[in-house]
C-alpha positions in Angstrom: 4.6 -34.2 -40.8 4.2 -31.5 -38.3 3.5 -28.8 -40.9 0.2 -30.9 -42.3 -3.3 -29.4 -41.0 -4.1 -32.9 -40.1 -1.4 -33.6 -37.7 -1.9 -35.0 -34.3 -0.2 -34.0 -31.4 2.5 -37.1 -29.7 1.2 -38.4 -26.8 3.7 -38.4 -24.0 3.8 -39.4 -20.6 5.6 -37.5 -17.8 5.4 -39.6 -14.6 6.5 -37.5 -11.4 10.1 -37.2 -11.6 12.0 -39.9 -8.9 13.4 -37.7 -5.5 16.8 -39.5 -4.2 16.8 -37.9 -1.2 13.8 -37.2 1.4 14.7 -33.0 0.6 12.0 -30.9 -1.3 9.7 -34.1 -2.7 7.2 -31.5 -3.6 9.8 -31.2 -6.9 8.9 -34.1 -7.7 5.4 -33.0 -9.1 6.4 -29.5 -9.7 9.6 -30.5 -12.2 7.1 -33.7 -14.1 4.3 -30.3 -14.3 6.7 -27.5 -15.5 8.1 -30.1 -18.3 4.3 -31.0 -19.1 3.5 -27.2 -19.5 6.4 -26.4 -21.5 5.9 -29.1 -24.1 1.9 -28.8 -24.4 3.0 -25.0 -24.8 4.8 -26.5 -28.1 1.7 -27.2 -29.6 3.7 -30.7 -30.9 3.0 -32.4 -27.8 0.3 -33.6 -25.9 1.2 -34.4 -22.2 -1.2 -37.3 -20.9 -3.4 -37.3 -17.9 -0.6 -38.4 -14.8 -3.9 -39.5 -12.7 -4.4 -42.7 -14.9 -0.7 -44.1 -14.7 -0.9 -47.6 -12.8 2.5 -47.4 -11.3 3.8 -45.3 -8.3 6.7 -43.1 -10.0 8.7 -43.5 -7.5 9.2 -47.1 -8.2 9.9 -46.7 -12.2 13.4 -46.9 -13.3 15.4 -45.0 -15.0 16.6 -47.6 -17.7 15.8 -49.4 -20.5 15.2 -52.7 -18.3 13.2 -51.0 -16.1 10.7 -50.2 -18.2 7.3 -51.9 -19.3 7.0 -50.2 -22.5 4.2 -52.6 -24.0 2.1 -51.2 -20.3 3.1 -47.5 -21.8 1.6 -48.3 -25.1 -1.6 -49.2 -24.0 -1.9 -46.2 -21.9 -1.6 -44.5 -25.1 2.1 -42.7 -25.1 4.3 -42.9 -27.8 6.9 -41.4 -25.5 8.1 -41.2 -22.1 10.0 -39.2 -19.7 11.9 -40.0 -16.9 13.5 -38.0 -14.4 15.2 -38.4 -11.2 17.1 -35.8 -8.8 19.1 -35.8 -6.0 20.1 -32.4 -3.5 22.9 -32.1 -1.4 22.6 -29.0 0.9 22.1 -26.0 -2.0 23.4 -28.4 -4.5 20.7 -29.8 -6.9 21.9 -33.0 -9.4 18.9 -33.4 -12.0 18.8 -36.7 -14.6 16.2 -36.4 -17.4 15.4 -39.1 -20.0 13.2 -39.4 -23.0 12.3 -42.6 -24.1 10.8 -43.7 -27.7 7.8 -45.8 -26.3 7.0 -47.4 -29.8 10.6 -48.3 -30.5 11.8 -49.2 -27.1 14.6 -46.8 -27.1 16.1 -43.9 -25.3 16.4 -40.6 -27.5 17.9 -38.6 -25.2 19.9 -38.2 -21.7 21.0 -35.5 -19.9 22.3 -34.8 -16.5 22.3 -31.2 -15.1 23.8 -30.1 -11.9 23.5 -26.6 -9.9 22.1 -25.0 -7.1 18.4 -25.9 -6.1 16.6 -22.7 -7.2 17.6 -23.2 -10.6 15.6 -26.4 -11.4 13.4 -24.4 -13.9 15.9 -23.5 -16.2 17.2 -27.0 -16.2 13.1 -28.2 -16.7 13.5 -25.6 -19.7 16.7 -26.5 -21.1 15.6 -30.4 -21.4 12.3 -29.3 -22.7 14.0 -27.3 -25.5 16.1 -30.3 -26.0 12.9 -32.6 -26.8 11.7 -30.6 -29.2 15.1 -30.5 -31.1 15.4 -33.9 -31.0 12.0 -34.6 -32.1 11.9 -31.6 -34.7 14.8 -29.9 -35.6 13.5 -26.9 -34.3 15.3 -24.6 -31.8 12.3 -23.9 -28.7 11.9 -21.1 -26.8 11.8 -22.4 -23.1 14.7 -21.4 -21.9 14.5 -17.5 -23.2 13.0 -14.6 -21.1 10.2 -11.4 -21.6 11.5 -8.0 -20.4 8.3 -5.6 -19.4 7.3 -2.6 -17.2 5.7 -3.3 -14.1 3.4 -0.4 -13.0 3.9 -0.2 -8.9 2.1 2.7 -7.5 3.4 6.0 -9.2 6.1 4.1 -10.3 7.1 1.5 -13.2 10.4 -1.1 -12.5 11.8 -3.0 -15.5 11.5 -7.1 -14.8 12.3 -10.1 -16.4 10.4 -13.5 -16.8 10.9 -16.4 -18.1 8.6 -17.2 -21.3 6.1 -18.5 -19.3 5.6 -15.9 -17.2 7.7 -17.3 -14.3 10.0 -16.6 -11.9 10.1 -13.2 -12.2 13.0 -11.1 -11.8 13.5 -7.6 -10.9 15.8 -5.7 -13.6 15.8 -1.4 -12.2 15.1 -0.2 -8.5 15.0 3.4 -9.4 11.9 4.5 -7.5 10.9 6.0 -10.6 10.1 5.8 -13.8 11.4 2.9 -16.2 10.7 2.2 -19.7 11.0 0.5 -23.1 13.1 -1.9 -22.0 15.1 -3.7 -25.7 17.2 -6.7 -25.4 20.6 -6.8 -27.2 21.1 -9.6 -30.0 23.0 -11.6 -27.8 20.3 -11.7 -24.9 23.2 -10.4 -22.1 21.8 -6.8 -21.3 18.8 -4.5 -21.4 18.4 -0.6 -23.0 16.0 1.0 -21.4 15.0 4.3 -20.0 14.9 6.0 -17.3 13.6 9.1 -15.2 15.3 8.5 -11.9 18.1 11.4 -13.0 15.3 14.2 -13.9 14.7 13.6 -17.0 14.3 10.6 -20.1 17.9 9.0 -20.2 19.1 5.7 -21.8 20.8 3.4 -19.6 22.3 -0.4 -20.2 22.0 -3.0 -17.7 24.6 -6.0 -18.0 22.0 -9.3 -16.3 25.2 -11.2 -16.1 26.1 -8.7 -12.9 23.3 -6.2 -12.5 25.7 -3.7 -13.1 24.6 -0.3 -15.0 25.4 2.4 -17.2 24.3 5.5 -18.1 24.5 5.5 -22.2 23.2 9.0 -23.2 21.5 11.5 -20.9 22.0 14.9 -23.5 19.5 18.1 -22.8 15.8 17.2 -24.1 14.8 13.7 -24.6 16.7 10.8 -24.7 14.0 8.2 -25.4 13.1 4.6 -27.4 16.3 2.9 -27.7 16.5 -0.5 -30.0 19.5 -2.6 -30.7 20.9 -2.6 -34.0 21.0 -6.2 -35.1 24.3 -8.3 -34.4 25.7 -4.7 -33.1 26.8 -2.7 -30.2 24.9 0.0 -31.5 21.6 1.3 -30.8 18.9 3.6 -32.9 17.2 6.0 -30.3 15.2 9.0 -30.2 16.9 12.3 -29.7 16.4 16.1 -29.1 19.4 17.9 -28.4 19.2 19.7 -31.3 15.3 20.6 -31.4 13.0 18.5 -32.7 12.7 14.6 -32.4 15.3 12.7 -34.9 16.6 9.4 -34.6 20.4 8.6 -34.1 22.8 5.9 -34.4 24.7 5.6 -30.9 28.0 3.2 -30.1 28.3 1.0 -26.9 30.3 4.4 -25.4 27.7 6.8 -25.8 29.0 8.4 -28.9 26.6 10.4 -31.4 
C-alpha cells in the first residue's frame, strides 16, 4: 500500500537501453537516465545503482527467454526495464518493456516511433505508463511548466517540460511578457503583453505558434485565467476606471 507511512519504494533496474544501429549510442545512457529520473521523481520508485549490473546491456534481450530473472533478484529489483531503439536518418523507432522481476512476467510493451529529437517525450510517455500500470494513477511526465524568463530588459514566455527540460521558447516580442495561464485542454497559452504599448492579453495556439490578440481596450488589460472546461477567461480590466474583473469569450467579447 502506497498510501501507508511505512511503504518502501520498488526497486527497479534500468539497464542502458540496447542501440540497433551504430547512430547517437550516447541515447543509450541518456534514454535508461531520463526514465530513472522520471520514476525516482515518483517518489514510488527507486531506480538502482546501473554501476553494479553484471551484464553488458547491450547483450540483454528484450524477451522473456532472454532474461535471467533469478540474477535480477539477487541484485535486488523487483522490476526491470528494457529498452531498445533503432534510427533511420531523422526517424527514431523506440521499444520499451517492463518486466515483473518477482513474477517472471512482462507488464507492459510499447513501441513508439517519430523523429529523433523527440525521444524525451516518448521517455515520458512510457514513464507515465509505469506508473499507471503499477498504481492506477495518471503521472505527470509528459505535461509542461509555462514561466517568464527575464533576458536583459526584457521577459519572453517559455515552456518546459516538468522537469525542467527542453525548453521551449513561447513569445519573441522584444518586450515585455507576462502571466502566462494555460487553457484546460493544455493547447494554448493567455498571457500578456507590452510589445503594442501597453498591457494587452494575447493567445498563443502551441499546436502552430500562431497568435492573437484577445483584448487590448484603453487602460490595462492584465491577469488573464481560464475559466475551467471553457473558452472563456476572467481578466483584469480598466476601460471603465478602476480595476474590475470581467468574463471574456474566445472572440474578445466583454
Amino acid at each position: 500500500d502506497i498510501t501507508q507511512p511505512n511503504f518502501q519504494r520498488l526497486p527497479i533496474a534500468i539497464p542502458d537501453f540496447k542501440y540497433q544501429t551504430p547512430a547517437q549510442t550516447q541515447l543509450a545512457n541518456q534514454m535508461a537516465l531520463m526514465l530513472g529520473n522520471d520514476l525516482d521523481y515518483s517518489g514510488i520508485f527507486r531506480p538502482l545503482d546501473s554501476r553494479g549490473f553484471l551484464q553488458n546491456p547491450q547483450e540483454i534481450g528484450m524477451t522473456l527467454n532472454d532474461i535471467n530473472f533469478v540474477e535480477w533478484r539477487r541484485f535486488g529489483a523487483e522490476f526491470l526495464v528494457r529498452g531498445a531503439y533503432q534510427i533511420q536518418g531523422t526517424s527514431l523507432k523506440l521499444e520499451m518493456r517492463l518486466f515483473d522481476v518477482v513474477a517472471n512476467r512482462m507488464i507492459i510493451g510499447k513501441v513508439y516511433e517519430g523523429q529523433v529529437q523527440d525521444w524525451p517525450a516518448m521517455i515520458h510517455r512510457f514513464a507515465d505508463e509505469i506508473l499507471f500500470a503499477l498504481t492506477g494513477e495518471r503521472g505527470v511526465f509528459g505535461t509542461k511548466i509555462a514561466f517568464v524568463q527575464v533576458q536583459g530588459r526584457q521577459k519572453e514566455i517559455y515552456v518546459v517540460d516538468f522537469d525542467g527540460t527542453n525548453p521551449v521558447p513561447v513569445t519573441r516580442d522584444n518586450s515585455l511578457a507576462l502571466s502566462p495561464s494555460w487553457s484546460s485542454d493544455g493547447t494554448k497559452l493567455a498571457y500578456v503583453s507590452y510589445k503594442d504599448k501597453g498591457p494587452k492579453i494575447f493567445i498563443t495556439n502551441l499546436a502552430d505558434g500562431s497568435q492573437r490578440l484577445l483584448i487590448g481596450s484603453a487602460g490595462l488589460n492584465i491577469s488573464p485565467a481560464w475559466r475551467p472546461n471553457s473558452q472563456e477567461l476572467a481578466v483584469t480590466l480598466s476601460k471603465d476606471g478602476n480595476p474590475d474583473i470581467y468574463l471574456v469569450s474566445a472572440s474578445g467579447s466583454i
